[in-house]
N, C-alpha and C positions, 0 to 999 in steps of 0.2 A: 518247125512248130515253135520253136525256143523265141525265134526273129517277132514271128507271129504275137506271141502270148506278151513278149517285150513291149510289143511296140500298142498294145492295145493296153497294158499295166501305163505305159506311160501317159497314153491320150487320155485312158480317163480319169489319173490322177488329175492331170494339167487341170482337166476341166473342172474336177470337183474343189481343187486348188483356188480357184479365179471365180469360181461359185460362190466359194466362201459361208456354204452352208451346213458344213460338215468340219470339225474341227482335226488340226492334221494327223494326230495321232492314230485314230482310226483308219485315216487314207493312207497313212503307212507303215498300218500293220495290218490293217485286211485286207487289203486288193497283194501284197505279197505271198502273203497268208494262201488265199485264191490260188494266185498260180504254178504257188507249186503244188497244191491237191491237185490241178489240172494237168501239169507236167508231169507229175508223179504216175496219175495215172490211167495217163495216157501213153506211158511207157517213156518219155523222151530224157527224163532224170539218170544221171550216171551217179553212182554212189562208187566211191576211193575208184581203183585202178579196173573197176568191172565196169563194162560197155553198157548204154540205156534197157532200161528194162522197167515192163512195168511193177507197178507195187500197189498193196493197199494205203486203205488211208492211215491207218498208223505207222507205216510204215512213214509214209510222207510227210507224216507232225518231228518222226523221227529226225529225219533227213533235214526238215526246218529246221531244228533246233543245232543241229550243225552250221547252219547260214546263218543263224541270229548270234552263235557263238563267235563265227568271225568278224561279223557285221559289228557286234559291240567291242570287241578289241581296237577297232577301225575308228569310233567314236568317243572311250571312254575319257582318253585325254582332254576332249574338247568340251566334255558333258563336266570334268573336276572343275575345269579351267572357268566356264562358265560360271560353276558353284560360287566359287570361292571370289572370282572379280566382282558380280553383279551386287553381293554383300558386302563388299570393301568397296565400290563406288557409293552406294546406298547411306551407308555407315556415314561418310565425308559428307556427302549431302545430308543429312541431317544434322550435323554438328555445322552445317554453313559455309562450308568451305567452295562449294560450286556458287551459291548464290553472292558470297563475297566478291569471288573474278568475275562474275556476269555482272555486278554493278560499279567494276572497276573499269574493266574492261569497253561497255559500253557509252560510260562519260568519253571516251579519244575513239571512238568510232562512231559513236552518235546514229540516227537514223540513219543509216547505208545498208542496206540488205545485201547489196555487191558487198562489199567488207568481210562481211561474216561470211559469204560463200570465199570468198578468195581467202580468206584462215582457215576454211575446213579443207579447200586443197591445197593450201600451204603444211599445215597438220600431216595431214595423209601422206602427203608428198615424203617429208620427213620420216612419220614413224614406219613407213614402209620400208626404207632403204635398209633393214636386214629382210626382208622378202618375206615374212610373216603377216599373214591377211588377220589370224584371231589377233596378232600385236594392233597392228592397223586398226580394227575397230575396236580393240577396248581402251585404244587413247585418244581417238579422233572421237566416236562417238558422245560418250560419257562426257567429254571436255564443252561439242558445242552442242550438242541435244537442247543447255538453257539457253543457250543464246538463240535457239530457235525460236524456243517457245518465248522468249521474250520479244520477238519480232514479228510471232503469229505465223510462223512459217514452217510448213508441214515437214515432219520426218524424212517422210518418203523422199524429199527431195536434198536431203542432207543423207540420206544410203545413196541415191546417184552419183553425188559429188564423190562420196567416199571412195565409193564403187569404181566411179571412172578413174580418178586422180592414181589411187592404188593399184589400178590394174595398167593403167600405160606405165607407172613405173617398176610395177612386175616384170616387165622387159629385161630388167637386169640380168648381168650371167648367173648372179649367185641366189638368186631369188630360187622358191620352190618350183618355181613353173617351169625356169625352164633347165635346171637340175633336173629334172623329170623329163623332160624333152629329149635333152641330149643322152641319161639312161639307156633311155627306148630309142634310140635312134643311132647312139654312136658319134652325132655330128655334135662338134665342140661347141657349150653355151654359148661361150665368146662372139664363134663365127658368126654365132645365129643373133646374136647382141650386136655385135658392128653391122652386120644386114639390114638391120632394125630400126640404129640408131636414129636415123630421119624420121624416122616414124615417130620412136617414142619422143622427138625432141616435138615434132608438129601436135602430136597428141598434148601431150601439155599444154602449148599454145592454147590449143582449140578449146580444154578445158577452160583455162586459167583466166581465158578471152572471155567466155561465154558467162562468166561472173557478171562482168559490168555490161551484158545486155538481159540477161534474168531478171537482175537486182531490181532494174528501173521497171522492166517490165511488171513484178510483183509489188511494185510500191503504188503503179498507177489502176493495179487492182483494187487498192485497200490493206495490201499487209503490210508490216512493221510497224511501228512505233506513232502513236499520232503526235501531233506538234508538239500539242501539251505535255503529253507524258515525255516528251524528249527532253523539253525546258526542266522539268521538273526532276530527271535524274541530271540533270547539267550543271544543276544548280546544288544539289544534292538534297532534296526533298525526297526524291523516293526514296526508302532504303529498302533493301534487303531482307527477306519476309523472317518473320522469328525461329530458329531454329531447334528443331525439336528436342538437337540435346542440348545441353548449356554449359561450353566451354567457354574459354578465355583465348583472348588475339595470338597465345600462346602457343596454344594446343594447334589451332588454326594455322600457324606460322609450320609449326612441325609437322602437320598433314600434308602442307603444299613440299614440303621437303622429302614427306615420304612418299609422297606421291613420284615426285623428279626421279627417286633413287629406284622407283619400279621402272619406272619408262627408262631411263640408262638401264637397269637390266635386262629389259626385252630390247632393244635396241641394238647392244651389244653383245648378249648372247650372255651376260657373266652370269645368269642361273638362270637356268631352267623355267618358264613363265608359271609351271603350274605349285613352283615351289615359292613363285617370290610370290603369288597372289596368297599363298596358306598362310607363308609369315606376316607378308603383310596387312592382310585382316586381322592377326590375331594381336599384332603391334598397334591397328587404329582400334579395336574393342579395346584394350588395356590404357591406351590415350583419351578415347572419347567418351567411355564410359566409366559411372561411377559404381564400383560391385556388381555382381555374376547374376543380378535381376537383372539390369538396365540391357548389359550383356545378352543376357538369354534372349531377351524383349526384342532386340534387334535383329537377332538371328532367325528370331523366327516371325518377325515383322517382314524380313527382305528376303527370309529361303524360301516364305512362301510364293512368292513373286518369282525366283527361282524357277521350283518345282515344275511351273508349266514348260518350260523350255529347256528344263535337263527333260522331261518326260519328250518333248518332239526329237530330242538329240538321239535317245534310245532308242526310237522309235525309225529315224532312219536308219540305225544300224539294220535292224530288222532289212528294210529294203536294199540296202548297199549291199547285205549278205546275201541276199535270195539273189540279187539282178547281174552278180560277180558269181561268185560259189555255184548259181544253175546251168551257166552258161548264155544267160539268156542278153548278155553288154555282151560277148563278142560274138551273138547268132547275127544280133542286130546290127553291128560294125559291119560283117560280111556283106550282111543286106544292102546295108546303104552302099558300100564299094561295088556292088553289082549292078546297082542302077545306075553307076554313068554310062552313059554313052560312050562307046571308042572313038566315036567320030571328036568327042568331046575332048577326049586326054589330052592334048596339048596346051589345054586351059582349065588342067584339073587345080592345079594350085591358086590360080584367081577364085575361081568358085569356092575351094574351101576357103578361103579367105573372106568372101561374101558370106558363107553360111559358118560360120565358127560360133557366132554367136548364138545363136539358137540351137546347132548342135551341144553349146555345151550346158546348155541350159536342161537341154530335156536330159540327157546321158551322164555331163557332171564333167568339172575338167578333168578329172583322174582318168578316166576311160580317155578322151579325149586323149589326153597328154600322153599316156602308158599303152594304151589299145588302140587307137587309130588312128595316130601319126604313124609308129612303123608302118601300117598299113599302106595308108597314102605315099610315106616317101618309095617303099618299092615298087609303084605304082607309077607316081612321078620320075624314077629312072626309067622304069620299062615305056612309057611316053618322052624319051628323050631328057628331061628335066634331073634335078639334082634331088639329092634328101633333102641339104640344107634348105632348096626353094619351100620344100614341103611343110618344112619344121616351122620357118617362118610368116608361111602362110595360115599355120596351124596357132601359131602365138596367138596373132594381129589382133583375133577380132574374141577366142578361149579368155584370154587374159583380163580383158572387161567386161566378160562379162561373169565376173565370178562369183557377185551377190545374187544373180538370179539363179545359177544352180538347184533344181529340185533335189536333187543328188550329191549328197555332202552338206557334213556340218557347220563351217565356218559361215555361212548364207543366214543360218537359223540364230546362230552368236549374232550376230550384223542387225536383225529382226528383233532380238529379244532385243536386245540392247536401247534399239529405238521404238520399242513398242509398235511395229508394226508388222502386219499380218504381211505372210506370202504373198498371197493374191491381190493385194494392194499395190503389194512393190511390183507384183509384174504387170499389172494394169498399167500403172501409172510410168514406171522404168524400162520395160521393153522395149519399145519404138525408141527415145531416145539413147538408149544403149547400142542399139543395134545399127541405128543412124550414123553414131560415132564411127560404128565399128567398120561399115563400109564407105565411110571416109577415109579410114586410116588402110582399108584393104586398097582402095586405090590409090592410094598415097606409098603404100608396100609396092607396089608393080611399077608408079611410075620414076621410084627411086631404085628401081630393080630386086629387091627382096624374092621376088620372084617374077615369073612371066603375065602378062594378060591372057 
């Protein structure tokens, strides 16, 4: 019943998700909400070391509030981390500092919409290499978001770049992904990185490639830059729209330096992201503003903008705690492992390599990474095959796709960030993700990562 209750909590989030006529908050926290008054009592809830049993309904608000309790310790870092960047990027763009680099910047790149796709996976590329997805997009996105919007070119397709670029080079040994892999598995990241490596090297190709056939393609749509306005920042007629606070080249010079000194921090780990984001909001309000009005004024100009996306952050704690804590992520791993075929096992690690993406879409990579690779890899011994085959098949296709995640918070940071709703991104980013993905799965088999 646990598999059951799972797998219909997920379908009809998915759908009301991609509906889009329901805001997420709601979808999750009532449809979690739902299933455990119906698992509760229905008897199939276990509470501490005593076996299912059933219970009332208070009992079962009870028992929630155990799952939301671990769900938001699951989240809170991500929901500070959120606070405190979204109002220190906010801050810099009003004092000018985004719209300065976007009219520097696009005088030596000019109308080229490839350009600007090939810097946000060059960006990404970069600030991923400590293995950090929330690093990842709060320095790629924030960075080219105005260059987007200065070329007319939609978000959603600046989260795919980000998306893809960051998750082939999640492939690293020292990244979270697959730290978490080898955990639950035993087999050494490394191994599972030298397996790979042809993969993650074609993967980037295939990214980095697919710039300069995009670019032309959205230019002979109508987007970017029209002639005019390109001559006219070339020449230096456009400027830079007025900024709402009013610094000096000064103040401006020292943003772009305090900015550097956060991104060397997440980069290299020398503090903690959610401490360098506290200090460093509180070092650009003391720089960009003048007295504890202007101060206030901002704070509550951009936490209101905030607020909606620390409330969805909270919000999947609620589900990450009910879908862990009920049992109902490993009724539903079981399930799925029941439905292969035996006749099939000799080609269970190509197929998870074909569905990884969508598995980890609907379940989240944590399950994925933590609960269903041990599974498969002793599944792929007991079919003749290796763990490592398992692990690596389990990476290939997990890894990219980690902005579409319904499950888990770093997907919602990625969203807030570019102002785009869930259900857009998965409209619009699905198919092409998952394209990737089983590109790169046959690409794992035909360089041996694992079997056909």
């Amino acid at each position: 019943m646990l598999s059951a209750v799972g797998f219909i909590l997920v379908i009809v989030m998915v759908v009301l998700i991609i509906q889009g006529k329901v805001a997420l908050p709601p979808i999750l926290i009532i449809l979690p909400t739902i299933a455990t008054i119906v698992l509760g009592l229905a008897g199939a809830l276990s509470v501490g070391d005593a076996g299912p049993a059933a219970m009332g309904l208070l009992d079962c608000l009870k028992v929630l509030k155990t799952y939301l309790d671990s769900g938001l310790k699951s989240v809170l870092n991500t929901a500070c981390l959120f606070t405190f960047a979204v109002v220190f990027f906010n801050v810099l763009g009003d004092a000018g500092m985004f719209d300065s680099i976007v009219a520097k910047v696009m005088k030596y790149i000019g109308n080229n919409i490839g350009l600007i796709l090939l810097m946000t996976c060059m960006l990404a590329t970069i600030s991923h290499l400590d293995g950090s997805g929330a690093t990842t997009m709060l320095i790629t996105i924030p960075t080219m978001l105005p260059l987007f919007k200065k070329m007319r070119v939609s978000p959603i397709l600046l989260l795919l770049y980000v998306g893809l670029t960051s998750g082939v080079v999640n492939m690293l040994p020292w990244t979270s992904a697959l730290a978490r892999v080898s955990a639950a598995t035993g087999v050494d990241a490394r191994a599972i990185w030298s397996a790979l490596l042809p993969v993650q090297i074609i993967g980037l190709v295939i990214v980095y490639a697919s710039c300069f056939v995009v670019g032309p393609m959205l230019k002979k749509k109508g987007f970017g830059m029209s002639d005019t306005e390109f001559a006219e920042l070339k020449s230096g007629m456009l400027k830079p729209a007025e900024p709402v606070l009013n610094v000096g080249k000064g103040v401006l010079a020292f943003d772009m330096i305090l900015t550097l000194v956060l991104v060397l921090c997440m980069l290299f780990g020398w503090v903690n992201t959610n401490v360098a984001f506290m200090i460093g909001l509180a070092i650009a309000l003391l720089a960009n503003c003048k007295g504890s009005k202007e101060m206030t004024a901002q704070i509550k100009k951009h936490g209101a903008n905030a607020l909606n996306m620390v409330m969805i952050i909270f919000s999947i704690g609620m589900l990450v705690g009910v879908m862990k804590d009920s049992g109902m992520m490993g009724a539903m791993t079981n399930t799925l492992v029941s439905l292969l075929p035996e006749s099939m096992g000799s080609h269970l690690t190509f197929i998870i390599s074909l569905i990884s993406v969508p598995l980890s879409m609907l379940v989240g990579s944590d399950t994925v990474y933590m609960v269903m690779t041990p599974i498969f890899a002793e599944m792929a011994v007991a079919y003749g095959g290796t763990a490592l085959a398992a692990c690596c098949a389990t990476v290939v296709g997990s890894c990219i796709a980690a902005n579409l995640c319904l499950v888990g918070p770093t997907p919602y940071l990625a969203l807030g960030l570019a102002g785009v709703e869930m259900g857009e991104n998965l409209k619009k980013n699905f198919i092409p993700t998952w394209a990737l993905g089983v590109v790169l799965a046959i690409v794992g088999a035909i360089v041996g990562a694992y079997p056909f």
